[in-house]
C-alpha positions as semicolon CSV with decimal commas, in nm:
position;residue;x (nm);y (nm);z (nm)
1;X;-0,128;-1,395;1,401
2;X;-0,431;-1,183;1,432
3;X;-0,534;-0,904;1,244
4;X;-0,468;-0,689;1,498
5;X;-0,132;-0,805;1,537
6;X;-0,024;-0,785;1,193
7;X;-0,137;-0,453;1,207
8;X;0,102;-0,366;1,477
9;X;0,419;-0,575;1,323
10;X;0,380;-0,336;1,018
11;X;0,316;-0,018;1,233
12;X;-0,085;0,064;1,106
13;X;-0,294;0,203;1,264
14;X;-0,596;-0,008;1,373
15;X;-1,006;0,131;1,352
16;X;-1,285;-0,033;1,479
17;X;-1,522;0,060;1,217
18;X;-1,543;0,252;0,862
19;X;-1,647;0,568;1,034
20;X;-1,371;0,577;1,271
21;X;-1,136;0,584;1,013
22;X;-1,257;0,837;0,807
23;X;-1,319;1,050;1,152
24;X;-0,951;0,999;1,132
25;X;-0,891;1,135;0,815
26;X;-0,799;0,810;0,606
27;X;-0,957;0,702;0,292
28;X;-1,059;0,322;0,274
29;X;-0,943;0,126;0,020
30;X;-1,039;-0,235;-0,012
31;X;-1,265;-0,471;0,187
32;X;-1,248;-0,863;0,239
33;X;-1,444;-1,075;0,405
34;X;-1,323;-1,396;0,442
35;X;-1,460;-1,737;0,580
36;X;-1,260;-1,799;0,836
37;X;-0,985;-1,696;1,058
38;X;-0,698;-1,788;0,877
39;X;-0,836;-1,590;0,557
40;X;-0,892;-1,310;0,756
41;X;-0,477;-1,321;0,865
42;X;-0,416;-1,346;0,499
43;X;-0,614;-1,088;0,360
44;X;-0,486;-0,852;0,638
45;X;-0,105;-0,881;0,503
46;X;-0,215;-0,848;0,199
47;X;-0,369;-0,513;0,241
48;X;-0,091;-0,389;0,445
49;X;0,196;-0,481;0,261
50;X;0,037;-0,327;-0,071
51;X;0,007;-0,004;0,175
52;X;0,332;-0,006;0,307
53;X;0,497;-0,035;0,007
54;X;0,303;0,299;-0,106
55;X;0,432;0,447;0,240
56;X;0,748;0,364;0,169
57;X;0,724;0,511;-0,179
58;X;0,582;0,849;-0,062
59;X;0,246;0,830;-0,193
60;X;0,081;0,811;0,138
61;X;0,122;0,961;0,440
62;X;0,011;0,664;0,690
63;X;-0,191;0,358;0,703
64;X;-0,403;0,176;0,874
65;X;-0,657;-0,095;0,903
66;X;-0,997;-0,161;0,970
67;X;-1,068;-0,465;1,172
68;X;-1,446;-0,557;1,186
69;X;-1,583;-0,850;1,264
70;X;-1,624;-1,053;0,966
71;X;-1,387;-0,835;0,717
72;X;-1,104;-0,597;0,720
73;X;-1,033;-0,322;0,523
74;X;-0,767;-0,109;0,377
75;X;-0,740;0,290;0,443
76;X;-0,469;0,557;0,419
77;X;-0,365;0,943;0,494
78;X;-0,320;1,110;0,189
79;X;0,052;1,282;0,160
80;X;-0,085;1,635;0,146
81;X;0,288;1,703;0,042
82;X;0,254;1,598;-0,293
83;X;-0,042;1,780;-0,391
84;X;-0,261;1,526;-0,554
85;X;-0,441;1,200;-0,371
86;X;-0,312;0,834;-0,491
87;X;-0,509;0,607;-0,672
88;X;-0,535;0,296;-0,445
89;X;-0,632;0,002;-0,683
């Protein structure tokens, strides 16, 4: 599967570019660039499953991904509901 795909199984919300998503209001988290295609796929889940699960916890509002070229990267809403940002490790 594609990034972009992945990012719709899990229900993110897909950027083009850094800018985009904090234009959006989301706060990026982590970057990978990986060496290929498959890595890419991999690092993808990765991100969004570690964002989900703070989703699902209530630490974040929603969550999303940006898909560049050669790297992807993590970014969330902040839950303005609980008063205080997450720290995204």
């Amino acid at each position: 599967m594609s990034p972009k795909e992945i990012a719709n199984h899990y229900g993110a919300k897909l950027f083009d570019s850094p800018d985009a998503a904090t234009a959006a209001g989301f706060v990026l988290t982590e970057r990978h660039a990986p060496r290929n295609v498959w890595n890419k796929a991999s690092a993808t889940q990765s991100l969004l499953l570690g964002l989900r699960d703070q989703k699902e916890r209530g630490e974040i509002k929603e969550f999303g991904l940006v898909n560049e070229p050669y790297a992807v990267t993590g970014c969330y809403e902040p839950n303005e509901e609980a008063g205080e940002n997450p720290v995204i490790t």
